[in-house]
matplotlib code that plots the C-alpha trace (Angstrom):
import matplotlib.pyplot as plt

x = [89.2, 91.3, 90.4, 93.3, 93.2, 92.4, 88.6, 85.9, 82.7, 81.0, 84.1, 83.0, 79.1, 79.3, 82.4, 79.1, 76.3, 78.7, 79.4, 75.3, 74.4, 76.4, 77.9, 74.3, 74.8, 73.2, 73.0, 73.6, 72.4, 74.5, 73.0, 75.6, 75.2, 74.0, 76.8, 79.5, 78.5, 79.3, 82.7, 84.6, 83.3, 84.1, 87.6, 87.6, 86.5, 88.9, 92.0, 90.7, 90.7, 93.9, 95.1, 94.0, 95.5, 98.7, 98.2, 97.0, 100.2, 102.5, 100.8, 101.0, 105.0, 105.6, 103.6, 102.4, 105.2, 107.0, 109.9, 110.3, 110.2, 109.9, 113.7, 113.7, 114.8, 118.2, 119.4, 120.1, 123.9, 124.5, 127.6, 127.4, 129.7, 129.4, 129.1, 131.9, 132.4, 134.3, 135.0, 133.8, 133.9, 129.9, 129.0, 126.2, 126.0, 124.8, 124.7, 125.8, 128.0, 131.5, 131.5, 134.3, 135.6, 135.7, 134.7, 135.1, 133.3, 136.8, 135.2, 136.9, 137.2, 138.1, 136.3, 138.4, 139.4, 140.6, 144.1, 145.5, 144.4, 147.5, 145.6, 144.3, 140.7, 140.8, 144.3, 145.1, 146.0, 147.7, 146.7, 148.0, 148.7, 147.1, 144.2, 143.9, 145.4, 143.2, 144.9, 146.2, 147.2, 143.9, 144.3, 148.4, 147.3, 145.3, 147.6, 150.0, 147.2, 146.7, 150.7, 150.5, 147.9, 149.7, 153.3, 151.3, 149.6, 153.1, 154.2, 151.0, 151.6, 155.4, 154.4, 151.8, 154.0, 157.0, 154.7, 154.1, 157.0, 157.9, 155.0, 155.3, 159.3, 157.2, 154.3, 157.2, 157.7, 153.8, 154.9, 152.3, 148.3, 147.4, 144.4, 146.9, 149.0, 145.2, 144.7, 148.4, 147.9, 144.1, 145.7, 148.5, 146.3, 143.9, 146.8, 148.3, 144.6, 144.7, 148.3, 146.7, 143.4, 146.1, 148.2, 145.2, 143.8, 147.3, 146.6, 143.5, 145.0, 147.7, 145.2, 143.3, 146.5, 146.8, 143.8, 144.1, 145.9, 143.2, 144.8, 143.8, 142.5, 142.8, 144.3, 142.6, 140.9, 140.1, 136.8, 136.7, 137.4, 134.3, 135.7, 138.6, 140.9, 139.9, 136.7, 135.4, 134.2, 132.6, 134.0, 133.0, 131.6, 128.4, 126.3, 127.0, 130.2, 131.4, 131.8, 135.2, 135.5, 135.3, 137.7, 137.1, 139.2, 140.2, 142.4, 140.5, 137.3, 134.0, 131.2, 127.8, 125.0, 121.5, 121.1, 117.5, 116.5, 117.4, 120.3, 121.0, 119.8, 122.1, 125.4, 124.6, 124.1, 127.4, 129.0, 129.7, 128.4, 131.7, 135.2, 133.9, 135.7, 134.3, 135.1, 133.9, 133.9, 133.4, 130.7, 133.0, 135.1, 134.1, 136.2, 136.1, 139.5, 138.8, 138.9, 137.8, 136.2, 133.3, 133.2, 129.7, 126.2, 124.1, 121.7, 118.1, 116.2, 114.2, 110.6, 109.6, 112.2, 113.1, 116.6, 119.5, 122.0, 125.9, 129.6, 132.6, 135.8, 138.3, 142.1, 142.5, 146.5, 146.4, 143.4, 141.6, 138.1, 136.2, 132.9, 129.6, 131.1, 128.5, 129.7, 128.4, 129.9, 129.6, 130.1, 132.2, 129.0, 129.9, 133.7, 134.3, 131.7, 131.9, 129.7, 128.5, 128.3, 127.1, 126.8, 124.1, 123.2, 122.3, 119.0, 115.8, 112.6, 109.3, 107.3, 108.7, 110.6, 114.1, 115.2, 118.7, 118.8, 120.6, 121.2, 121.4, 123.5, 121.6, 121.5, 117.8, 117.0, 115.7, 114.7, 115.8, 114.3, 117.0, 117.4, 119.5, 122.6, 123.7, 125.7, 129.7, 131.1, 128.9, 128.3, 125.5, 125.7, 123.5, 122.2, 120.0, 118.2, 121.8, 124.4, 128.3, 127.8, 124.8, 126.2, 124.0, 123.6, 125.5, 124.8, 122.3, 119.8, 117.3, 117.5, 117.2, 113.7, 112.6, 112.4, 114.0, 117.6, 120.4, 124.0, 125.9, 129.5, 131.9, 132.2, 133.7, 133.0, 135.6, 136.7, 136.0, 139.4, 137.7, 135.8, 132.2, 129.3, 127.3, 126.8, 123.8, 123.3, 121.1, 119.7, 118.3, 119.2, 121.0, 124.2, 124.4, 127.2, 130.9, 134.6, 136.0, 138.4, 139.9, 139.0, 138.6, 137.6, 137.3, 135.7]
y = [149.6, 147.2, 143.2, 141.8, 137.8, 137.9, 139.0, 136.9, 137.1, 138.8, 141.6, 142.4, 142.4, 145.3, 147.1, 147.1, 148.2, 151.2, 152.0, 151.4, 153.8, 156.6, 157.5, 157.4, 155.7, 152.1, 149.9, 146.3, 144.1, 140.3, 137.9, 134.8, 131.0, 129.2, 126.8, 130.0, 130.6, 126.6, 127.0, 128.0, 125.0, 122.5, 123.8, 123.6, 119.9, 119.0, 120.5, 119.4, 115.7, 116.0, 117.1, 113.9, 111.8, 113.0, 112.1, 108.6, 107.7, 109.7, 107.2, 104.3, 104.8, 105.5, 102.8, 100.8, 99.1, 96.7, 98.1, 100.2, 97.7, 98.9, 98.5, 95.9, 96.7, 96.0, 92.7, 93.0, 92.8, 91.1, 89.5, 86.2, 84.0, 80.6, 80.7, 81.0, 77.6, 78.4, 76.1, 77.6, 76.7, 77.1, 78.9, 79.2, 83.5, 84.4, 87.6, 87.5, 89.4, 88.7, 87.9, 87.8, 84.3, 84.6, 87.1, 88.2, 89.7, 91.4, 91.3, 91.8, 88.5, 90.8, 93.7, 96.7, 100.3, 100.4, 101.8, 101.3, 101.6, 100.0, 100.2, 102.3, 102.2, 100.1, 98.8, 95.1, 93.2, 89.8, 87.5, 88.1, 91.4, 94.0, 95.5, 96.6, 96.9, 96.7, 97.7, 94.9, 95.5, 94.4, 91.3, 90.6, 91.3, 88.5, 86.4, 86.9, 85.7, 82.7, 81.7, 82.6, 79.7, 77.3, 78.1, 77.2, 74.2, 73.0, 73.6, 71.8, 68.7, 68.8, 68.4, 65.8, 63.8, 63.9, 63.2, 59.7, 58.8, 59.1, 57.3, 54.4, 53.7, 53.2, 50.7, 48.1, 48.7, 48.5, 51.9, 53.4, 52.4, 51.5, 53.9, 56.9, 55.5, 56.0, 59.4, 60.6, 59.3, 61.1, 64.3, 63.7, 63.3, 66.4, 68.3, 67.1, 68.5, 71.7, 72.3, 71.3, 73.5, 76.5, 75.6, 75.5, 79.3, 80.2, 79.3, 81.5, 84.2, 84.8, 84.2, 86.8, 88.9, 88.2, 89.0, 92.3, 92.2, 92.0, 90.5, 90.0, 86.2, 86.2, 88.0, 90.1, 93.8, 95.5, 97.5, 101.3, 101.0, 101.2, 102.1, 104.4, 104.9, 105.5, 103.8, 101.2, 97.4, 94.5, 91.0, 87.9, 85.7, 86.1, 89.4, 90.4, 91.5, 94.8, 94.9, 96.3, 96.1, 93.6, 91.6, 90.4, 88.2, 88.7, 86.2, 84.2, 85.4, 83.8, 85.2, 84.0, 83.5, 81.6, 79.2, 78.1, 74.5, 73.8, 74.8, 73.4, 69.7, 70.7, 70.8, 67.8, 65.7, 67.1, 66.3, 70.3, 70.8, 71.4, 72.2, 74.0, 76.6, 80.2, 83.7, 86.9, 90.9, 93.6, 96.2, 98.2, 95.6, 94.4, 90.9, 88.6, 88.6, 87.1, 82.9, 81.0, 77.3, 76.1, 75.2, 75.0, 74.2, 74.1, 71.1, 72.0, 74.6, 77.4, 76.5, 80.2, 81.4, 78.0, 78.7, 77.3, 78.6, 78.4, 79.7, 80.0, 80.7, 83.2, 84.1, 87.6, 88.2, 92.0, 92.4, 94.2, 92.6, 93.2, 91.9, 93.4, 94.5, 93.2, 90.7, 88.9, 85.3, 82.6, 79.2, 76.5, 73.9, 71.8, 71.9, 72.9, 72.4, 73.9, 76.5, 78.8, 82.3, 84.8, 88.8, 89.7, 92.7, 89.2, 87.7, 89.0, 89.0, 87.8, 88.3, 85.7, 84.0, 84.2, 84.0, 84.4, 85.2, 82.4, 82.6, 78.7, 78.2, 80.0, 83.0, 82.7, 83.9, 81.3, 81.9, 79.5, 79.7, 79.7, 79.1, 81.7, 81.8, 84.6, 87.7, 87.0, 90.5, 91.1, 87.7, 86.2, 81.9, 80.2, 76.8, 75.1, 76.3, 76.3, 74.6, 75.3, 75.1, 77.8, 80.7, 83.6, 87.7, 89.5, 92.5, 93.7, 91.9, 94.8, 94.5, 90.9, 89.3, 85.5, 83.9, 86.9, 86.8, 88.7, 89.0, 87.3, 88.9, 86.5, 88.2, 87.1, 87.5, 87.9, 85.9, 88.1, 89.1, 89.1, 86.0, 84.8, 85.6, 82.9, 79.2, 76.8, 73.2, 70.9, 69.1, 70.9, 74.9, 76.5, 78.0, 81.7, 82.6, 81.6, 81.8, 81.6, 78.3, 78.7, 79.1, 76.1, 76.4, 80.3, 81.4]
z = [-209.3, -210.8, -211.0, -209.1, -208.5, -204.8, -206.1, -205.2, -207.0, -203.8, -204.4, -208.3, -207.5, -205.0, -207.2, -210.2, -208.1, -207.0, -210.5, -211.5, -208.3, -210.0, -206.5, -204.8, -201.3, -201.5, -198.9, -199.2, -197.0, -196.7, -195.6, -194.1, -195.0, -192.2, -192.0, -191.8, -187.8, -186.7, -188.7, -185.3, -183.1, -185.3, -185.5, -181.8, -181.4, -184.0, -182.3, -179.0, -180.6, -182.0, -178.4, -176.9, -179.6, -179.3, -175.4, -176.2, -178.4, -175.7, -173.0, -175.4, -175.4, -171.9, -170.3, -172.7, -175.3, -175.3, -176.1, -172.7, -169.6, -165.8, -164.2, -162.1, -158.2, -157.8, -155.3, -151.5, -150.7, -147.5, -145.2, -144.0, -141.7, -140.6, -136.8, -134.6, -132.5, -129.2, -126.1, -122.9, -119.1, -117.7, -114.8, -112.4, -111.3, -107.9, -105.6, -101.8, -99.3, -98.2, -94.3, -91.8, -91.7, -87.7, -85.3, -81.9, -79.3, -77.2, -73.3, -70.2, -68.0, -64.9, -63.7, -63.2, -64.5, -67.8, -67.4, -71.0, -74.4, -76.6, -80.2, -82.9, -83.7, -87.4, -87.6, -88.4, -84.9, -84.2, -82.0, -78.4, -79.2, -76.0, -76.5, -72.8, -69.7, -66.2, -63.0, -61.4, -58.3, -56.4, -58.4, -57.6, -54.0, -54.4, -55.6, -52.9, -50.7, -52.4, -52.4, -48.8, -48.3, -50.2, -47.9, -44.5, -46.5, -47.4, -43.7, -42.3, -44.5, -43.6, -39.7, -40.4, -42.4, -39.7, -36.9, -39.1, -39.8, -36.1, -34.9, -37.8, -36.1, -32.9, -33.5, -33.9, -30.5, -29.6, -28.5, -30.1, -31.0, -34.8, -34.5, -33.9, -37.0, -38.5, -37.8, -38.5, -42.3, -42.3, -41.5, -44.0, -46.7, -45.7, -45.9, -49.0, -50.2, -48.4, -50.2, -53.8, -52.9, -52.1, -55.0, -57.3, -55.9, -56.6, -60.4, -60.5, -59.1, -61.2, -64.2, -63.2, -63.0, -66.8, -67.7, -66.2, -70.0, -72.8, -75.7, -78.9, -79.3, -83.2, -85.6, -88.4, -88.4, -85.0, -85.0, -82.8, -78.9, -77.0, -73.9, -73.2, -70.7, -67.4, -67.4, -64.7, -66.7, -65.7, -66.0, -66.6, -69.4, -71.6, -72.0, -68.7, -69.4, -70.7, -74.6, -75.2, -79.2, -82.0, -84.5, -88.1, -89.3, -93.1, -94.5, -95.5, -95.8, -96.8, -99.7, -98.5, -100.7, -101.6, -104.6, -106.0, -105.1, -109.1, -108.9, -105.8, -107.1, -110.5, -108.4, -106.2, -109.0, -110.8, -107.2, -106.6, -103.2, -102.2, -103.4, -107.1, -107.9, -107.7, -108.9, -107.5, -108.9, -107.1, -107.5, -109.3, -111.1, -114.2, -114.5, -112.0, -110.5, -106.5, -106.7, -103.8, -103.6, -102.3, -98.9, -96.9, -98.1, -95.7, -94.2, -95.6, -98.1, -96.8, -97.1, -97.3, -100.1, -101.6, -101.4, -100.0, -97.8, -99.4, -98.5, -100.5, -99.3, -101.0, -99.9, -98.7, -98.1, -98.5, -96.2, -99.4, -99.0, -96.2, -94.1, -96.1, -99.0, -102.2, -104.4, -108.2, -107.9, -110.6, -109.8, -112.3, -112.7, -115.8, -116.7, -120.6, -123.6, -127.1, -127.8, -130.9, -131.0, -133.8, -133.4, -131.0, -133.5, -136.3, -133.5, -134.8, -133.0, -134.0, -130.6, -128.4, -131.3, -131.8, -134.9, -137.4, -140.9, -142.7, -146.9, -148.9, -151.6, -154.0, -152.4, -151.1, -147.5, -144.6, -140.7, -138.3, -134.8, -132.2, -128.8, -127.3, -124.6, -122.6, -124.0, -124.7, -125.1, -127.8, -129.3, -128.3, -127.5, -129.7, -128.1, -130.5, -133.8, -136.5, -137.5, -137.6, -141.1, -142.2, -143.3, -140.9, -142.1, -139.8, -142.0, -143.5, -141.8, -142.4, -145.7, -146.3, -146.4, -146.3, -149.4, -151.1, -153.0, -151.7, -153.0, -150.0, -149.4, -146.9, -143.7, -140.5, -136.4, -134.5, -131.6, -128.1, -126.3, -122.9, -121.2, -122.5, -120.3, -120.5, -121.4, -120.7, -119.2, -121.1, -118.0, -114.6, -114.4, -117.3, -116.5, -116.1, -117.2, -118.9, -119.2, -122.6, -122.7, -126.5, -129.6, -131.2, -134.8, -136.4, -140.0]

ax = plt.figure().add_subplot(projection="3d")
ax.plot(x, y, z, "-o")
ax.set_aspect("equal")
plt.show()
């Protein structure tokens, strides 16, 4: 074999004892170091430390120098808008029924057989118009009794009073006895009654001929006959007498309803127990479009309910409205008063707090606790708690937190097209409710 520079001295020993053996087979037995077997683990442990070096120094960098900061959250943007001031008219809102302004029992003041019916169940009727018609002839047979009486009266008295004059000529004479003159001017004058007795049955008589005609006694709507034609009624007054149909009368009609005792004590000391102006919608109207005034409150509170009893009367031309139909009325309490409104969607809640969002001049957030109105088409009145001037969030208002900064973008709320709902009184009851008067200052 050749020596070649890769030979270690281990290599060239067992090359000589193979040429000293002469090709005899001679084994060699090697014996390792005792370091050679630990070689392996410590090459292990080293490139397991180097491992977690490089991880240290990766860790160092990421999280650790100061060269590499954590970003920094980036600010809230929010829109604010100084609150909108607005001059409204104040209202009181109450619940009651429109009632028939009068209405009448139609009976009969003769009895009789109904002979005519001269209307349709429902229609509108004036007064004096018939209703009914009850045979008449017993009635005009009456009558001509009673003028009968009153043509022999009238004959009677015309005798007795002849017969005086006659004798009167004669007492100048001493023709004739001053107790005869007496009795001649007796039976003058109990004539002179007979005939006014005669004349007066005459009267009845032909009344109750016309009330063989039952006429309308008002005018307004005529409920469904209760009797038709051919039926026998009873006359008279009260109870007793036969119920022929009834009449509401329409124009006007009145809106009954209770107040509270506060409210009642608010519009006496405003002077509004009579004469304030109301306005009424219908259950399926949403603007109020009946007016009427006040016109009755009654004389003393219910002690059960602590209410009050009140009327208000409203014009009725067309005959629309009529008796039971369910009405919400507010009630004008407290003239005009400037008001101011922010977004409804801007009033936070903190339990039984309310509160608004409102950003200083440098940019920091605040809570002001607020004492809310009623709803106004979507803005809600705000009636203590914030000034014209704060600027409130009107957006963003999730992402804005006290004490934070935000980035405050000018925004604006918009004036409502239709009336405000509500107002409040700072005495007594608060109002309930509100008309929108004009705008009087805007963003």
């Amino acid at each position: 074999m050749f020596d070649t520079p890769f030979e270690t001295q281990d290599d060239r020993f067992r090359r000589e004892l193979d040429d000293d053996a002469g090709g005899e087979d001679v084994v060699v037995v090697e014996q390792s170091e005792p370091g050679e077997e630990a070689h392996p683990r410590r090459r292990r442990l080293w490139l397991a430390l180097a491992a977690l070096a490089v991880v240290a120094a990766l860790s160092w960098l990421v999280f650790g120098g100061d060269d590499a900061p954590a970003a920094a959250p980036p600010v809230p943007v929010v829109s604010v808008a100084t609150p909108l001031q607005l001059e409204i008219t104040e209202w009181d809102e109450f619940i009651g029924r429109f009632e028939a302004s009068r209405s009448v029992e139609v009976r009969p003041r003769v009895s009789g057989q109904i002979t005519a019916v001269h209307f349709t169940d429902g229609q509108y009727v004036r007064a004096g118009a018939p209703l009914f018609t009850i045979d008449a002839r017993p009635y005009r047979a009456s009558l001509a009794e009673a003028q009968a009486r009153v043509a022999s009266a009238s004959a009677a008295l015309a005798l007795d009073r002849s017969n005086l004059a006659r004798a009167q000529r004669l007492v100048e004479e001493d023709a004739v006895a001053a107790t005869e003159i007496d009795r001649l001017q007796a039976e003058v004058r109990a004539n002179e009654a007979a005939l006014a007795a005669a004349q007066a049955l005459v009267r009845l008589r032909a009344l109750d001929v016309e009330f063989t005609s039952v006429r309308a006694p008002i005018s307004g709507r005529i409920s469904d006959r209760r009797i038709d034609a051919g039926n026998l009624v009873s006359g008279g007054s009260g109870d007793g007498a036969t119920l022929l149909t009834t009449i509401n009368a329409v124009d006007p009609i009145h809106f009954s309803f209770e107040g509270s005792e506060a409210l009642f004590l608010k519009a006496r000391r405003e002077g509004l127990e009579t004469s304030a102006a109301v306005e009424i919608r219908l259950a399926d109207e949403s603007d109020y479009r009946w007016q009427g005034t006040l016109d009755f409150t009654d004389n003393q509170i219910d002690p059960q309910s602590g209410t009050i009893r009140a009327r208000a009367v409203i014009a009725n031309p067309d005959g629309f409205l009529a008796s039971g139909l369910f009405g919400n009325m507010r009630m004008s309490t407290g003239g005009t008063t400037m008001a101011l409104l922010v977004p409804d969607t801007a009033v936070q809640t903190d339990q039984t707090r309310k509160l608004l969002l409102v950003v200083d001049a440098e940019g920091t957030v605040a809570t002001r606790e607020v004492e809310l109105g009623p709803l106004v088409n979507g803005l809600r009145v705000i009636r203590s708690g914030i000034e014209p001037t704060d600027r409130v969030v009107i957006q963003g208002v999730q992402m804005a937190m006290p004490g934070q900064k935000v980035r405050a973008e000018t925004g604006q709320i918009t004036a409502p097209e239709a009336a405000p709902q509500a107002a409040s009184a700072p005495v007594a009851a608060a109002a309930s409710s509100a008309t929108l008067s004009r705008v009087t200052a805007a963003n």
